[in-house]
C-alpha positions, -999 to 999 in steps of 0.1 A, spaced: 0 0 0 8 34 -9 8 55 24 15 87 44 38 80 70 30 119 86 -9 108 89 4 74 113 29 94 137 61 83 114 82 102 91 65 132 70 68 112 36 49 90 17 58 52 14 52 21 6 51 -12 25 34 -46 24 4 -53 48 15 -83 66 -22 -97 85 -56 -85 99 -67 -90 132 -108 -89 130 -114 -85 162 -97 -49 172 -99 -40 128 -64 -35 129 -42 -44 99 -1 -49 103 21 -32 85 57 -50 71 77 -18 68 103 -22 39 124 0 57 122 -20 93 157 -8 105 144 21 109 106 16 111 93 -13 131 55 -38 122 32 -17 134 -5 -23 141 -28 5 129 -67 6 129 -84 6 97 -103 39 100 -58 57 103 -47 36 77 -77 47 52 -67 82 66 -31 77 57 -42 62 20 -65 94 13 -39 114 11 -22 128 -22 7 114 -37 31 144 -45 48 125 -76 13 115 -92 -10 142 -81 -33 112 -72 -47 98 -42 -26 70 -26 -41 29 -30 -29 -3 -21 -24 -32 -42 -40 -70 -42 -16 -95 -49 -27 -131 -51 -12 -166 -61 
């Protein structure tokens, strides 16, 4: 997923990083940071990681998305 770090407490860039597992029961998805010497897996609720997607993406002019990669 395509994210902004600023919107989650982190960093005030944009990034991208694999979501690693859902937990249904608190709506929180985990976040596989690429960059996990410097950024640890973090939990974040779904309602702050939509608020870090709906963000614009300074290189496209778009609004950030994520990705659905399947076998």
């Amino acid at each position: 997923m395509n994210y902004q770090r600023s919107v989650l407490g982190q960093s005030k860039s944009g990034h991208i990083s694999p979501l690693a597992a859902y937990h249904e029961q608190s709506d929180r998805f985990l976040i596989e940071d690429v960059a996990s010497y410097k950024y640890p897996p973090v939990w974040v609720s779904t309602e702050n990681l939509w608020k870090a997607m709906n963000t614009t993406d300074s290189s496209s002019q778009k609004t950030r998305c994520y990705l659905v990669v399947r076998q």
